[in-house]
N, C-alpha and C positions, 0 to 999 in steps of 0.2 A: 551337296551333302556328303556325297562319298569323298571328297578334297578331307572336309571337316575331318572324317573318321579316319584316314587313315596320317594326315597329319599328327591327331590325338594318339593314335597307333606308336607311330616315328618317336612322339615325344616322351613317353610311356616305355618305347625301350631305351631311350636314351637315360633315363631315370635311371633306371635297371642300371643300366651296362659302365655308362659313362660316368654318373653323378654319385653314386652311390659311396665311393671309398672316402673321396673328398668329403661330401656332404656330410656324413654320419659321422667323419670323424671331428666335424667342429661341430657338432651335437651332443658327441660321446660325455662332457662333462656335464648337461646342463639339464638330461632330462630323467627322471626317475621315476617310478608308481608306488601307491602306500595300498599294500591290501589290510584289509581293518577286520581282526578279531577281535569280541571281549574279552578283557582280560580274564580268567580261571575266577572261577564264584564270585568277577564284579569286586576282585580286592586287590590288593596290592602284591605285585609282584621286589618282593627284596634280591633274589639273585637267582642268574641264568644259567645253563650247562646244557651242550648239545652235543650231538653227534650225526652225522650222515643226514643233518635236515631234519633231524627230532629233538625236540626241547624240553625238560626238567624247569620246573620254575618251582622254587619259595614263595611262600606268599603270604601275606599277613595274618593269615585265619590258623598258621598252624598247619596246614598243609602239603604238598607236594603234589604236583599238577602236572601231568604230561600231553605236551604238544606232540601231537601222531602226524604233523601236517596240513591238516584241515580244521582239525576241532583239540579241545580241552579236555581230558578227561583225568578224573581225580586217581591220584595213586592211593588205593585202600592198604591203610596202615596199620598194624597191631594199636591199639589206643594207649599201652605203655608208650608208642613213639610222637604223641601228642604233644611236642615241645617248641617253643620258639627256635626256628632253626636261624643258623648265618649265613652259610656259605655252602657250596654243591662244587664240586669239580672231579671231573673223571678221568681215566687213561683211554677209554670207550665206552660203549652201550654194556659192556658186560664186567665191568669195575668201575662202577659211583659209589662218594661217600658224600657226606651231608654232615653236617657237625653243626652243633648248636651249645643251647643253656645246660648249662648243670652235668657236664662230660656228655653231652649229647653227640652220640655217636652211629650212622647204620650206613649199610652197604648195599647195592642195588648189583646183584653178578650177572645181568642177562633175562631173568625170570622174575627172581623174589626179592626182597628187600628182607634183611635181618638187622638186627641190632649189634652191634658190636660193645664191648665192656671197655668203656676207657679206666685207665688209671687216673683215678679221683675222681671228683665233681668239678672243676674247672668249668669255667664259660669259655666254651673254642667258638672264637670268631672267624678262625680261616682257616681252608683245606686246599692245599694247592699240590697237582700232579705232577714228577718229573719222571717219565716213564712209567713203570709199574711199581714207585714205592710212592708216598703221600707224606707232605709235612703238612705237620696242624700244627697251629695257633692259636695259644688262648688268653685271659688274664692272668694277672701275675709271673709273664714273662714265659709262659708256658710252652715248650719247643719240643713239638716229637715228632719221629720219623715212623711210619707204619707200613710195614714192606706185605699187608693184605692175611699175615698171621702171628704180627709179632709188632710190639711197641721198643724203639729207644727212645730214650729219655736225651733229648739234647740241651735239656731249660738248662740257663746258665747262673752259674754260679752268684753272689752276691757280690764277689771281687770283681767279676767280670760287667755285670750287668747290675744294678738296683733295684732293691725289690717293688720299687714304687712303681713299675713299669708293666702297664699292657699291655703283650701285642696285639695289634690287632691286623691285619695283612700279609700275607708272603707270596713271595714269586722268587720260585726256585729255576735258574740257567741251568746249572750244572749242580753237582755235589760237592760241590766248592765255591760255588757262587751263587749263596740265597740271600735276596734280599727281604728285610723284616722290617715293617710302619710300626710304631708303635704311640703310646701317650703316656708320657711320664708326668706323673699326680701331683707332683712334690713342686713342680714350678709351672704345671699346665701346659708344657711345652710337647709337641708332634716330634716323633725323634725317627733317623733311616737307618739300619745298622747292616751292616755287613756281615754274613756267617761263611768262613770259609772253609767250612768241614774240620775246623780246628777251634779256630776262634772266633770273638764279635769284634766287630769296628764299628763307632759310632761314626757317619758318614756325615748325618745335615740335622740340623735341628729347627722346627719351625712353631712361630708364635701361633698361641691356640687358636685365634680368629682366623688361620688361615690353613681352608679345607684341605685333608688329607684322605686322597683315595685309595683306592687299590691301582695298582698297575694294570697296567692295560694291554703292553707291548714293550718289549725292547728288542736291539743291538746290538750291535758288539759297543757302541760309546754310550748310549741314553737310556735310561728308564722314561718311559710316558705315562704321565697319572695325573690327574685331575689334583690342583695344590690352589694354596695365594689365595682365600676367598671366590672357591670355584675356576680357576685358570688353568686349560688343559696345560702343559705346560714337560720340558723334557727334564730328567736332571743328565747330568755328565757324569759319568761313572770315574772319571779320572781327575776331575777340578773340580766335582761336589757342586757346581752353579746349575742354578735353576732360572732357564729360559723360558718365557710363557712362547707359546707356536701357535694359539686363537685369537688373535687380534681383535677381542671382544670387550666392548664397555660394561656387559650384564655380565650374567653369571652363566658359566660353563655346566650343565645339569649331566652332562653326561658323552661318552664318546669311544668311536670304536678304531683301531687301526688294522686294517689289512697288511699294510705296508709303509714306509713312513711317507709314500706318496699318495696313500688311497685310505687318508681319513673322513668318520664323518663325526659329525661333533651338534651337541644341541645346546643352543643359549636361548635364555629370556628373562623376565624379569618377574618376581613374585608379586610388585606392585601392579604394574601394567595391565598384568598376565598375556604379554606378550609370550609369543612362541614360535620359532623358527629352528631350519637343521641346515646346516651346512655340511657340503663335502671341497677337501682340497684334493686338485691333483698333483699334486708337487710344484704346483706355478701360484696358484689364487685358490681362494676360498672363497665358492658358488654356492648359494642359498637355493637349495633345494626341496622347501616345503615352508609356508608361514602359517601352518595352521598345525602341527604337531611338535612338540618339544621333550624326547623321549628322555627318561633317565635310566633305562639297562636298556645294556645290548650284548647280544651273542651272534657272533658271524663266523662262516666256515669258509677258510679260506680255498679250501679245495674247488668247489663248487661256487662262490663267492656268494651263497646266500648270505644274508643278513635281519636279526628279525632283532625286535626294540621295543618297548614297551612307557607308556607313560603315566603307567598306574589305573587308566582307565580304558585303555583299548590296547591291542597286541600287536603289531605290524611286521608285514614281511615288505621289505625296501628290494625294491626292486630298477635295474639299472637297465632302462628300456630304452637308450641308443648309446652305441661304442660296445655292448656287451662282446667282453673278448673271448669266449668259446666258441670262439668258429673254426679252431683248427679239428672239430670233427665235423664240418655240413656236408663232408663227404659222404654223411651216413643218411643223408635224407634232400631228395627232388620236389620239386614243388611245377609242378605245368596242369595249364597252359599262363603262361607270366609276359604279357598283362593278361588279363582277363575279364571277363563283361560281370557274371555269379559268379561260379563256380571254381575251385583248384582242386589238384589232387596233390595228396603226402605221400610218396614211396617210401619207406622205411625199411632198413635193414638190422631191429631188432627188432623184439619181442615183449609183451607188457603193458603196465598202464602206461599214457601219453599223456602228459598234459599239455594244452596248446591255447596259446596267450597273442591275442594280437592288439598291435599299439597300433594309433594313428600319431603322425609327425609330432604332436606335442607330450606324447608321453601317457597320453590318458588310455586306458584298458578300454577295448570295444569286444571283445570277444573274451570269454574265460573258460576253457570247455575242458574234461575229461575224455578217454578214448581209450577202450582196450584193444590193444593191437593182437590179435588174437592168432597170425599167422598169414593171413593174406597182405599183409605190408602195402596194404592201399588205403588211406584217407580223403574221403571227401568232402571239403567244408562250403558249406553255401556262402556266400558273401554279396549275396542280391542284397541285400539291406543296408551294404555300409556304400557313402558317400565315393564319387570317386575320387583317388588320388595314392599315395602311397604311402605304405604299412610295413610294421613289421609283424615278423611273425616268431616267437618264443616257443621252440618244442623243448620239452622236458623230461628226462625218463624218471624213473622209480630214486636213481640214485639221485636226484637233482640237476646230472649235468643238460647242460643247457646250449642249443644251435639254435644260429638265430638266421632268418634267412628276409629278404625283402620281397615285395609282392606291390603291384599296381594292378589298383581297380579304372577298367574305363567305360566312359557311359556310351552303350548301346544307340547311335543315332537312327 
């Protein structure tokens, strides 16, 4: 019997020591976790905005909803600001604007939420941040810059632009290179124009039937946005061609890029009601869930959270092998590794902890909170889990994330 255990011992740190770099690195693409909130009052979330792992969400009721991390709670609004909103985008936690129907305009600076007076009644369908000033978009071709106490007027002219023309989208690079989605009335045609702090270039034009999003990421050569009858898809900022990049036969509902190797993308069919998410890692596109098919997403690249919604439940996606923040696990020990119950967390900060542990396929067996109050000692029971090996997910306040691996063996 003692052969038995200390064999199990030998094999258990070889896990550890020897198998681990390898192993987890051809895991790193294929295994992920969905945590499941309800969506904010059970309604439809229209569009997302974060910051440091807190979320702002629109939502069909009229709304505005703030995700604190764990839970939904309603942002209490003056009842003048009771309007269909479109779009949310911020510089931070302490400059949000929101823009909606009928010159719907307000600011969130840290505390309060005010309203702001737009010039006219316009329907602004888009607010997008380049630094600390903000361009809106709305119908009727409507183009202004708002630097947080003061409106220009960029809408263009009738020579320049036609009045039959929407915008409805922008994503500003630079202050000479914004680009504007729009839908021109007069032939029902999707149009992409170019603003370069001077003038407009009309770039692509595309037939009604085929979906036009909002951007989602670019380059220095591509824009990415959802086009073609739902096709995630890049355009070329230099030859104006539109490549689809989701080799999908349904319809593309929605999609997020980190990077143009660390996308994730959701397809299915309205018939079917088929539902699946794929992520690419710059090689292949691995289907990472068949039972969720989100259509917004908001992810921070800093921290690589990721959260995604599909109208009826709220998700944080999580990437529970290959996670690449281990250039801090200098900051936390974990022994006795293997172990029979018992580990301890050394840690060398301060605060809440949140501590997540996977087993090999990715499914959550542990979800704990911990206030690290100043003795930098953790101790987690793990008599109850199976033997074999795990990981383990610490998290601080600010989101970032060390991931460390642990083996449980059975006591003979």
């Amino acid at each position: 019997m003692k052969k038995v255990f200390s064999l199990f011992l030998i094999l258990a740190i070889i896990l550890i020591f020897i198998v681990p770099k390898e192993f987890f690195a051809q895991l790193s693409n294929a295994t992920y976790s969905f945590i499941s909130t309800p969506s904010p009052n059970n309604g439809t979330i229209w569009d997302m905005w974060g910051d440091n792992g807190k979320v702002f969400a629109l939502t069909n009721d009229e709304r505005i909803a703030y995700y604190n991390g764990s839970s939904w709670v309603n942002v209490v609004l003056p009842a003048s600001f009771n309007t269909i909103s479109y779009s949310i985008d911020g510089q931070n936690i302490n400059n949000v604007l929101v823009c909606g129907k009928d010159g719907y305009l307000c600011r969130y600076n840290g505390n309060t939420w005010s309203q702001i007076s737009f010039p006219g009644t316009p329907h602004l369908r888009d607010v997008n941040f380049l630094g600390s000033v903000a361009y809106i978009v709305g119908c009727n071709k409507i183009f202004y810059l708002y630097d947080g106490s003061s409106f220009t007027n960029l809408t263009p002219s009738t020579t320049e632009i036609p009045e039959d023309i929407d915008f409805l989208y922008v994503y500003s690079i630079s202050s000479t290179e914004i680009w504007i989605f729009g839908l021109r009335m007069s032939d029902y045609k999707y149009v992409i124009y170019l603003y370069d702090g001077s003038n407009f270039t009309l770039k692509y034009t595309f037939a009604l039937d085929d979906a036009l999003g909002r951007v989602i990421f670019a380059d220095n050569n591509n824009l990415y946005f959802i086009s073609g009858k739902y096709v995630l898809s890049k355009f070329n900022k230099t030859t104006n061609i539109i490549t689809p990049i989701f080799p999908s036969t349904e319809y593309c509902y929605g999609a997020w890029m980190f990077d143009v190797d660390d996308i994730f993308a959701s397809r299915g069919n309205p018939i079917t009601g088929s539902k699946e998410l794929y992520h690419y890692d710059g090689v292949s596109w691995d289907k990472i869930s068949s039972t969720i098919r989100p259509e917004v997403f908001w992810g921070f690249s800093s921290s690589k959270k990721l959260y995604a919604t599909d109208h009826i439940n709220f998700y944080e996606i999580i990437e529970t092998t290959g996670i690449t923040a281990l250039e801090n696990e200098g900051k936390v020990s974990i022994y006795p590794n293997p172990t029979i119950n018992n580990v301890v967390l050394e840690l060398d900060y301060k605060g809440k902890v949140g501590i997540q542990i996977f087993d090999i396929t990715g499914k959550i067996v542990r979800d704990s909170q911990f206030l690290n109050n100043g003795e930098n000692k953790i101790n987690l029971n793990i008599s109850d889990l199976m033997p074999g090996m795990y990981m383990v997910v610490i998290s601080d306040e600010s989101g970032q994330k060390i991931v460390k691996k642990i083996v449980k063996y059975k006591e003979f």
